[in-house]
N, C-alpha and C positions, 0 to 999 in steps of 0.2 A: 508792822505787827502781823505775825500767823494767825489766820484763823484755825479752828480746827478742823481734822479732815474728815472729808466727804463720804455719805454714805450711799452706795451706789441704789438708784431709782428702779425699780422694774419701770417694762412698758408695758401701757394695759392696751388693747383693740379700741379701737376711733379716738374720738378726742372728748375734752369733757367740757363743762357748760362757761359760758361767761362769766363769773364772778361779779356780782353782785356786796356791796358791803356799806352797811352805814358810815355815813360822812359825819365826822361830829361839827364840820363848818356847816351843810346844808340842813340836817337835823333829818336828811333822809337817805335811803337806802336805795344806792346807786350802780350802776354799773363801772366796772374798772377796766382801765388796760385794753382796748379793744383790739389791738392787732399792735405786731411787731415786738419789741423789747419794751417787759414794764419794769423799771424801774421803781425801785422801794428803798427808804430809810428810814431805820429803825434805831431809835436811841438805847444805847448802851449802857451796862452799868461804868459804877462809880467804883472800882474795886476793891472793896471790903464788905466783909457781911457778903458775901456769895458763895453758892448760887441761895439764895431761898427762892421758896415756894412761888412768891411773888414776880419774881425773875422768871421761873421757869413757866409758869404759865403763860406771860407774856411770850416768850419765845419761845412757846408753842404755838398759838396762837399766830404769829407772822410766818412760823414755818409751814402752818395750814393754809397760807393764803401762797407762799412759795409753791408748794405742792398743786394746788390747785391752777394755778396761774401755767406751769412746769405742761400738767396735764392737758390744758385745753390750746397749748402749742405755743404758749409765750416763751421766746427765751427772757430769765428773768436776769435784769441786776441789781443785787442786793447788796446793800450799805448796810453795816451797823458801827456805831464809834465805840471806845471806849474813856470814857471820860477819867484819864490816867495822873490827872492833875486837879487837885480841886480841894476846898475848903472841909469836908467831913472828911477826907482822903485822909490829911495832911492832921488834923485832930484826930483822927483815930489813931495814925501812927503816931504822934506825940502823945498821947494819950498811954498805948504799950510801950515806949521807947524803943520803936522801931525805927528803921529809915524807908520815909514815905514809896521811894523804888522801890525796894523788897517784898513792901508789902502791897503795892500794885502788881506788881508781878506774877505775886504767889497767889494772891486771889483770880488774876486772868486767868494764868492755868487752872487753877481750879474750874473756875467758869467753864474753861473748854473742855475739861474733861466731863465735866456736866453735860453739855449739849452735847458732847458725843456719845456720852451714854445716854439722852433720850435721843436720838435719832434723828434729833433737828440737824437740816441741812446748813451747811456754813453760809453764811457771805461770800460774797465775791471780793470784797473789799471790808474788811476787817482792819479799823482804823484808829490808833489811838491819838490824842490831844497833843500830847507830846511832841510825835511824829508831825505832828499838822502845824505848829506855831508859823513856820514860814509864811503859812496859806493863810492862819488867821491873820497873821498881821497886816500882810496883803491887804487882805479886808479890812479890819480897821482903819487901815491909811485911807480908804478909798472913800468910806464912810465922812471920815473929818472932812474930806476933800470934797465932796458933796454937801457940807455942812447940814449933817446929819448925827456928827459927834463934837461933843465939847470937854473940857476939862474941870476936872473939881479937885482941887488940891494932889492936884499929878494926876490924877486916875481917868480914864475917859469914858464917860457915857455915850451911851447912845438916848437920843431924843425918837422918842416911840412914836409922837405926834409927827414926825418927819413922814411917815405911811401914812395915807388918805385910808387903805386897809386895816390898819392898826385895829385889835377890836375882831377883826372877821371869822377867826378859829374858833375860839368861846363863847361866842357873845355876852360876855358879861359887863355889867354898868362897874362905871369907877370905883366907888366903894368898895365892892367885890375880889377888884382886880388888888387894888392896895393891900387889902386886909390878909387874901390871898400870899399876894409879894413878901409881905411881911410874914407868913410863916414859914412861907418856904426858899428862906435861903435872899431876898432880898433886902432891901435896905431904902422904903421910902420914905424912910424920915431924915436921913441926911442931909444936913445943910449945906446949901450951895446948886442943888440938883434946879433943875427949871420945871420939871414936873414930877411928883413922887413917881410916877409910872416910870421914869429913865433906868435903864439897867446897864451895870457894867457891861464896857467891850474888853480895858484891858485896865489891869490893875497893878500900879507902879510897886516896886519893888518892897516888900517887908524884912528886917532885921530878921536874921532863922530862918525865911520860907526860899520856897525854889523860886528863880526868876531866869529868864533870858534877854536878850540884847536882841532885839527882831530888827536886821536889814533892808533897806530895799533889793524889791531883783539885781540892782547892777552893784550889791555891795560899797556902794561909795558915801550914803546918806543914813543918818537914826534918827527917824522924826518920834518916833514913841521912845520912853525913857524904859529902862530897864526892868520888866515887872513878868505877868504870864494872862493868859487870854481869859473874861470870864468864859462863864458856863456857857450860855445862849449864843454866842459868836460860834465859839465851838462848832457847833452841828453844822449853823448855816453856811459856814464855811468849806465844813467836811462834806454837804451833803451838794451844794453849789463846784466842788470841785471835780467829783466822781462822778455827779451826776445832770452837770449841766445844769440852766439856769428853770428850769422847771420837772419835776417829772410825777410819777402818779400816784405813789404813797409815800404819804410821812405818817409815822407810826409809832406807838409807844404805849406804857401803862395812862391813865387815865391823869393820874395825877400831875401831867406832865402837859394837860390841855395848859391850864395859867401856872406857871409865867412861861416855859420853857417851850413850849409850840410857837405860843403866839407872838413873843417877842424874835424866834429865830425868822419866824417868816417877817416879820416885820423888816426886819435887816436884811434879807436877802432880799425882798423886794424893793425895796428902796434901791440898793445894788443894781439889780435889773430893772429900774425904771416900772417899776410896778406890774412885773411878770408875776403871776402867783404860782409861788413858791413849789406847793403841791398843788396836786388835784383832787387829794383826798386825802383825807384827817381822820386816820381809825385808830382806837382807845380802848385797850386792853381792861378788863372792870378790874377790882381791888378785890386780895383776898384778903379774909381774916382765920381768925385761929377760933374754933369755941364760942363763937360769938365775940370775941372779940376784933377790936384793929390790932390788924398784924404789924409793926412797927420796928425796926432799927433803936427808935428813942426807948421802946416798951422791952427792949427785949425780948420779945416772945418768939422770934425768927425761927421758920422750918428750913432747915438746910439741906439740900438733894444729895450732899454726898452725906450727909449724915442718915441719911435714909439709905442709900448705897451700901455704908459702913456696916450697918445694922442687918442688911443680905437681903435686901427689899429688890427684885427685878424692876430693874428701870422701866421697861414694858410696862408694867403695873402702874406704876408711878405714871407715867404718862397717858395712859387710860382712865386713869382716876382725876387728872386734868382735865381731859375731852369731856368727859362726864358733865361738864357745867358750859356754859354759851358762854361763849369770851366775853358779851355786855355784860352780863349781871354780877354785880357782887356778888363773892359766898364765903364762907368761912369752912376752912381745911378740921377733919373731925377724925379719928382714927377709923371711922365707918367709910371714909373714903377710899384708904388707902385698902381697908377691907374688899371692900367692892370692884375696888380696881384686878387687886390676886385675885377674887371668883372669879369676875370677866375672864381677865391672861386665860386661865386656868383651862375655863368653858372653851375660849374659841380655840385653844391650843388643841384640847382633846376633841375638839372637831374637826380642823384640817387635818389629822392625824388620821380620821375614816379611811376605809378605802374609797367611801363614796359619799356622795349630799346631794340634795335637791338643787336642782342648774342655779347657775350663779351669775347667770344675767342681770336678771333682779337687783341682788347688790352690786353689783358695777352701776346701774343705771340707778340705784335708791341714792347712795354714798354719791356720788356725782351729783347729783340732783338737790340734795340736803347742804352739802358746804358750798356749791355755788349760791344758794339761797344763805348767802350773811353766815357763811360758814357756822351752820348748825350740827356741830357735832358731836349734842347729845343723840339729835334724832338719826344721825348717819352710824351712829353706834350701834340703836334700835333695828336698824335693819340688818349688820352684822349678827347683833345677839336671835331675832326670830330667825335669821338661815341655818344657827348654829346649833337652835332647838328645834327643827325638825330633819324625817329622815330624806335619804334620796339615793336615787343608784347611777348616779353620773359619777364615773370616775374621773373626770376632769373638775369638776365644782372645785373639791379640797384646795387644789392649786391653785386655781382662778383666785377664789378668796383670800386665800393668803396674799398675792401677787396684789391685789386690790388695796387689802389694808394695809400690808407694807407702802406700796406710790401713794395712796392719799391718806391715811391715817396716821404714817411714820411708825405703828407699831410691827414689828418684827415678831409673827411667832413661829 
């Protein structure tokens, strides 16, 4: 699978700070990546209902920590999958009498031409489910083979208590974890399971749905029956193959701490002998709409090309993003998108001067704010005070642009 293409980086003078980012496994705010190649995976959509709002803020958000990581001299490699197979997939397309390909498809490119109009940087490795079955299955087998998975009426679990870590992502008590499972997309009440916590690895084939024959490497053996990989195998699979058995960010919206964090690391560790998985667990907040939850089930979804559609500067749009801390919930308000065009607007008609007040400043504010837990409301703050006042450096205009373009992603 194509990611989309690259948009090229200025280079700013020295290098920039450490990166700093709250862990949601530690519950504190640590440092990342210290030297050499960091490695990052970020869970992908599900292709349908893309891009909204929800989507793109997240993948704002991991491209601000690309940027930043880019800047202070890490070469970065970045994973993201997309989950090209899977049960709302597969109902949403029965649902229009579509065929489920098509409409994975046509939502991917969608998707990419999203992130190439806000200005997020691609992956390196842009990976869809589909593509990956080999590698999951791989893992599967390897799993039973460890007796770490078992069977329930064909289908195979995985045993979560098989991890002494299991647990470590969320910290959440069992009740939680179940209640959790159960709304989003699990199944702990199935009989025959050994613990409600067990989550599909692979699920035997259904009458109508897609399925594959998964091989071993040497083509001569099929110990799994005919069926396709759950969800949580997916990543850990995807994320274990590109990126080795540990690396330094796993990354995702919020909603995706229980089940889908904690059960992939749980399987990849057990895989590795109890290597952990990542090094750091950062969790993009929830948007809503008007006060309310923004939702798929609710309908109430903001879609970025529908904002595109309508002649709205992607610029805009993505400034109206940065506008809030990637922790905190908030709810998306047509004052957003307002706020977003004044800013464009402002700093546009500012670098346009022939001249501004030196621009050291924000080099070293902007740098300073998103290695501190990627705070880039207040690295905004320093852009909009340079832009309101005067100066007679005819070098500043440039500088600042060149600034917010490599660590902001905004182009003006």
């Amino acid at each position: 699978m194509q990611p989309w293409p690259a948009t090229p980086v200025p280079d700013l003078p020295g290098s920039g700070h450490r990166l700093q980012l709250f862990d949601t496994a530690t519950g504190e705010v640590r440092p990342t990546a210290a030297s050499g190649t960091a490695r990052m995976y970020v869970c992908g959509i599900t292709p349908y209902d893309a891009t909204h709002l929800g989507h793109a803020a997240t993948n704002v958000t991991f491209d601000l920590i690309h940027r930043v990581w880019r800047d202070a001299g890490r070469d970065v490699h970045y994973v993201q999958n997309v989950t090209d197979v899977d049960d709302p997939l597969l109902e949403r397309a029965t649902r229009d009498g579509e065929d489920w390909r098509e409409l994975a498809d046509r939502e991917t490119e969608l998707f990419r031409e999203d992130m190439t109009a806000l200005a997020v940087l691609p992956p390196r490795g842009f990976v869809g489910a589909v593509e990956s079955i080999p590698v999951i299955a791989r893992m599967v087998r390897r799993l039973r083979d460890l007796g770490a998975a078992y069977d329930v009426d064909g289908d195979t679990y995985f045993s979560v208590h098989s991890d002494p870590q299991f647990g470590g992502v969320g910290h959440l008590d069992d009740a939680t974890m179940v209640e959790l499972s159960r709304e989003r997309g699990g199944d702990p009440d199935r009989p025959g399971k050994k613990h409600p916590l067990d989550c599909l690895l692979w699920q035997a084939a259904r009458p109508g749905e897609p399925s594959w024959q998964p091989r071993d490497q040497g083509e001569t053996s099929n110990d799994l029956p005919p069926g396709r990989p759950g969800w949580h195998v997916e990543c850990a699979a995807i994320a274990l193959d590109r990126l080795g058995d540990s690396f330094d960010l796993q990354g995702g919206g919020r909603d995706l701490v229980f089940p889908h964090h904690e059960m992939s690391a749980s399987e990849a560790q057990v895989l590795t002998g109890g290597t952990p998985f990542a090094r750091h667990y950062v969790h993009a907040a929830m948007v809503g709409l008007d006060g309310a939850k923004m939702s798929k089930s609710d309908g109430n979804l903001v879609f970025v090309s529908a904002l595109r559609g309508e002649g709205h500067d992607p610029m805009a749009l993505r400034l109206a993003l940065l506008a809030h801390h990637y922790r905190r919930d908030w709810s998306w308000t047509n004052d957003d998108l307002t706020s977003g065009v004044e800013r464009l607007r402002t700093w546009r008609t500012a670098v346009a001067r022939r001249s501004g007040p030196p621009a050291d400043d924000v080099l070293a504010g902007v740098r300073r704010c998103l290695a501190d837990d990627l705070d880039a409301p207040a690295a905004l703050a320093v852009v909009d005070r340079w832009a309101a006042t005067d100066g007679a450096d005819e070098t500043a205009p440039d500088v600042v642009r060149q600034v917010v373009d490599a660590l902001l992603g905004v182009r003006l």
